[in-house]
N, C-alpha and C positions, 0 to 999 in steps of 0.2 A: 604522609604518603603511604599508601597502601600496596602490598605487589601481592601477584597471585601465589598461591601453594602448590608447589609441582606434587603434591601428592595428589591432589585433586585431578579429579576428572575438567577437560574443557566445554563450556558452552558454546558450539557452534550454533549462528543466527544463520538459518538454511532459506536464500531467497526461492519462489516457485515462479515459474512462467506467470505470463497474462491472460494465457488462452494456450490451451492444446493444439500445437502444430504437427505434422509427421516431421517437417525434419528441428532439428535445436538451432534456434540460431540466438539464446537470451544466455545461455548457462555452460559457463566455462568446465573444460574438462576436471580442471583438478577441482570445481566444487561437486562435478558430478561423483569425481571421487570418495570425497569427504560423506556426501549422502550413502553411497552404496556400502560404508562400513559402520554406518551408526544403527546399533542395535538398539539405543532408546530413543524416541522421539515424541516430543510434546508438538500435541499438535489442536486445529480448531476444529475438524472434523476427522473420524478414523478412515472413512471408505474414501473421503478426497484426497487423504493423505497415501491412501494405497494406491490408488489409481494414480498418482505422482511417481510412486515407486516402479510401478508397471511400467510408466512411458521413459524413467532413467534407463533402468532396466539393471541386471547383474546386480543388484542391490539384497541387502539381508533380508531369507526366505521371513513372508511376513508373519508368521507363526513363532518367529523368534525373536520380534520384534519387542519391546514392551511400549507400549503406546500411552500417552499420557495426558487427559482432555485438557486444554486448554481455552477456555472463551472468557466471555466478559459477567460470567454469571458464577465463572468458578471462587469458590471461597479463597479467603487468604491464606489459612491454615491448610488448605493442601497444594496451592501451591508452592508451601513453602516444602511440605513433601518432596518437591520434585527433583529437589537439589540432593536430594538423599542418594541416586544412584552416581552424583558428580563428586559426592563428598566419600566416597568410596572409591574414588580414581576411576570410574566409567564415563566415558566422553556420554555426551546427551545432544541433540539439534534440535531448535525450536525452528519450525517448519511454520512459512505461513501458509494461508489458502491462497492469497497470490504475490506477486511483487517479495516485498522486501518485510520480514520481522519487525514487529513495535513501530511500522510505521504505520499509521493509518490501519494498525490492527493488534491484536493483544499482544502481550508479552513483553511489556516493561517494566511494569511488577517483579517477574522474575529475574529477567536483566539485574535487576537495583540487587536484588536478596544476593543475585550472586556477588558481584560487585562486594557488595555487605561479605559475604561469607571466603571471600579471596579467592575465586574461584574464577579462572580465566575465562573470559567472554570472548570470541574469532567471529566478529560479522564477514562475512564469505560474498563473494559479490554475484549479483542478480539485477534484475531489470524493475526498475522506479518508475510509475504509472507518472507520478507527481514532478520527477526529474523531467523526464522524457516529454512530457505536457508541456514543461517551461521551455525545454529548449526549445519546443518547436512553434512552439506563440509567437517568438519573437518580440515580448514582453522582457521588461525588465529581471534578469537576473543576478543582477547586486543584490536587491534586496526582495525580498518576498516575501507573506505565510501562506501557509497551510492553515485554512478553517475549519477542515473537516466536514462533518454534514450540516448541510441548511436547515430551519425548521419545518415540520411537516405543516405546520397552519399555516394555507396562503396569506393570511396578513402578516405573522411574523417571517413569514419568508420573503416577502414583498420588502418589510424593513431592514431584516438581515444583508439583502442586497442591494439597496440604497446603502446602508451603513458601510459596507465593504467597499462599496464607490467613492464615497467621501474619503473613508481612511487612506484609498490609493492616491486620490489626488490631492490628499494633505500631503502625504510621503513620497512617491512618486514612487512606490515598492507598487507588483503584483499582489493578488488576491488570490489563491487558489481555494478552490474547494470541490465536493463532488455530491453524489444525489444516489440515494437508492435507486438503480437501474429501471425500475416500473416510473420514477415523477421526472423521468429525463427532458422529457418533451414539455411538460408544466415548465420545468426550470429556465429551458430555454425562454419562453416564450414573456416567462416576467421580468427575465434578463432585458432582452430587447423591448417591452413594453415601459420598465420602470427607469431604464438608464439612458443616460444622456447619449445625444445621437454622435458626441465626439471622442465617448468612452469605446474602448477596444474591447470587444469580447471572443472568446477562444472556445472551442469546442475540440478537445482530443479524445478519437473513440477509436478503442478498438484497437488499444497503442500495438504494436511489433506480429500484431497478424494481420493475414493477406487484407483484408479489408479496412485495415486502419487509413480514420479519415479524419486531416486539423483540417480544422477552419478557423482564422483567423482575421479579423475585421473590425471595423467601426459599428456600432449599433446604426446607425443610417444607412449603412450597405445591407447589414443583417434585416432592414426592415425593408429594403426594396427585393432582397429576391425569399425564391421560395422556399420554405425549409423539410430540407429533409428528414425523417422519424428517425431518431437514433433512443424508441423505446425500449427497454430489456438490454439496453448494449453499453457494456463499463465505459464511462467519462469522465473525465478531468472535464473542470468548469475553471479559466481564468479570467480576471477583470482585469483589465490595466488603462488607470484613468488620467494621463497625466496633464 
């Protein structure tokens, strides 16, 4: 067993909103706290990540920040750099662009190095697109995964979603997964084309802003009425086929 180095700086996991609201209602005070004193922050985009700072607010002027790129293209070798200003006892926040850190977005690689390097990791709490989808399907929450994204060829995505059918109603666990915001409407539409009319399908869009809208039902409800366009607009997609 491994424990942290209190000489070391901490890695705070910094959740962000879902969507820009004027008033806060996802992000607890004392994590707002925690943001507005961290002077390093790894992050997936610099200007998103400002413009987070802006709507916290009292947060560290950004010119004093030191900012730290973070995506899925970044090499390994620097982000092993990044643990350089935590290995000096400077706290560090890995900021996502929404929801919650290394879920459904980078930054488990570095997670692991610190981990590796004894370096305390604080996940902070924030609002879960994925969490919050399940709970409101009304789907099985014993058991479930997360698949991430579908394929972009309609035929492998056609099979992806029959395969995820099957697997629910072998296991009786949900299916989650989601879709580049532009094939939202494709998604939908091979869901209720290629699935059984007694399997359950979910639509969470739009989670913890004014417009957020589930829909939850049987694929023979979803094929009797009309469907609304939720193109360009963030969704959770669940399957529960039991």
């Amino acid at each position: 067993m491994t424990t942290s180095d209190s000489n070391k700086g901490t890695l705070f996991l910094i959740p962000n909103t879902l969507g820009k609201t004027p008033e806060n209602n996802t992000i607890p005070d004392y994590v707002l706290n925690v943001i507005r004193r961290m002077e390093v922050l790894i992050v997936e985009n610099v200007q998103t990540a400002a413009r987070y700072l802006q709507w916290v607010g009292d947060s560290v002027p950004e010119y004093e920040i030191e900012f730290l790129l973070l995506n899925k293209k970044t090499p390994i070798h620097e982000i092993t750099s990044f643990l350089d200003p935590l290995k000096k006892g400077k706290d560090a926040g890995l900021l996502s662009e929404a929801g919650c850190p290394a879920v459904a977005d980078p930054g488990s690689e570095l997670i692991k190095m610190a981990h590796d390097q004894q370096i305390s990791v604080h996940p902070l709490v924030g609002p879960s697109s994925i969490l919050l989808a399940l709970m409101g399907s009304g789907f099985n929450g014993q058991q479930f995964t997360f698949n991430g994204y579908l394929p972009i060829d309609k035929n492998k995505r056609q099979a992806a979603i029959q395969q995820l059918e099957k697997q629910s109603k072998s296991s009786g666990g949900t299916q989650i997964f989601m879709e580049a915001p532009h094939r939202n409407d494709n998604v939908v539409k091979d869901v209720i084309r290629y699935c059984e009319p007694t399997t359950r399908f979910c639509t969470a869009t739009n989670l913890t802003l004014p417009d957020e809208r589930i829909v939850s039902q049987k694929i023979s409800d979803w094929r009797k009425d009309s469907l609304d366009s939720i193109h360009k607009e963030p969704t959770i997609f669940l399957l529960y086929a039991s």
